[in-house]
Phi, psi and omega in degrees: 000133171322119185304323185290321176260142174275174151321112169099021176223150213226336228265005184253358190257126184234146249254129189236096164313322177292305190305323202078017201249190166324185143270151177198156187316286189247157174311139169262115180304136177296004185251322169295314199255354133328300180306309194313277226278332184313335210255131179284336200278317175311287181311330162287326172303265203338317188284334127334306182282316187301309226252003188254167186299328212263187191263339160246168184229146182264173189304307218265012177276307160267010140317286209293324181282331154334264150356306231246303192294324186272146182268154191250149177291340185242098162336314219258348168314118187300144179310321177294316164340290188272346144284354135312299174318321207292315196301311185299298163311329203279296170302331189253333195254276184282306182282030166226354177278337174271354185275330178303310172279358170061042168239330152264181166231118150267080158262141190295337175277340173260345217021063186251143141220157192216138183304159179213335189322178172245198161306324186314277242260350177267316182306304162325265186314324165319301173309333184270287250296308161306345125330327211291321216277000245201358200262000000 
């Protein structure tokens, strides 16, 4: 994240009415935020970030939560085992694909991240979310 915006401020973003999504500098292809949310571990972040009271979540808060939604393939893996994988994916994988698509704000020295998406990617998850359970 630009050192000039902070978390929880919008003001460099501006409300783009044709998409349903965020303000964003420039447009996001309906095939990037199709990709971003396709990932069950993307969708549990986002489904973290939408549903929580506060306006950012710290990294090992959504880790745990993460963690908790996804299913691991191998059962019998110890929990700590697989919230490693998770933390390790999350950091290298999912939270740099969604920030890429400009639906999060991560930053890596606080470990804050805060949804910035719009309506498009909150409607998205609605529609997929009765799936999820179901993969």
């Amino acid at each position: 994240m630009d050192e000039s915006r902070k978390l929880g401020t919008r003001d460099i973003q501006s409300i783009n009415n044709d998409s349903g999504s965020s303000g964003r500098e420039k447009p996001i292809s309906s095939d990037t935020i199709l990709s971003a949310v396709a990932d069950e571990h993307r969708r549990a972040i986002l489904n973290a970030l939408n549903t929580s009271f506060e306006e950012t979540l710290e990294y090992d808060v959504l880790v745990d939560h993460v963690a908790d939604r996804v299913r691991d393939e191998d059962a019998k893996r110890e929990s700590d085992e697989h919230r490693q994988r998770v933390r390790i994916a999350l950091r290298h994988t999912h939270l740099p694909k969604l920030e890429e698509a400009r639906i999060i704000d991560y930053e890596t020295e606080t470990g804050q991240i805060q949804f910035v998406g719009g309506e498009l990617e909150r409607d998205l998850l609605t529609l997929v979310e009765p799936y999820d359970g179901n993969e």
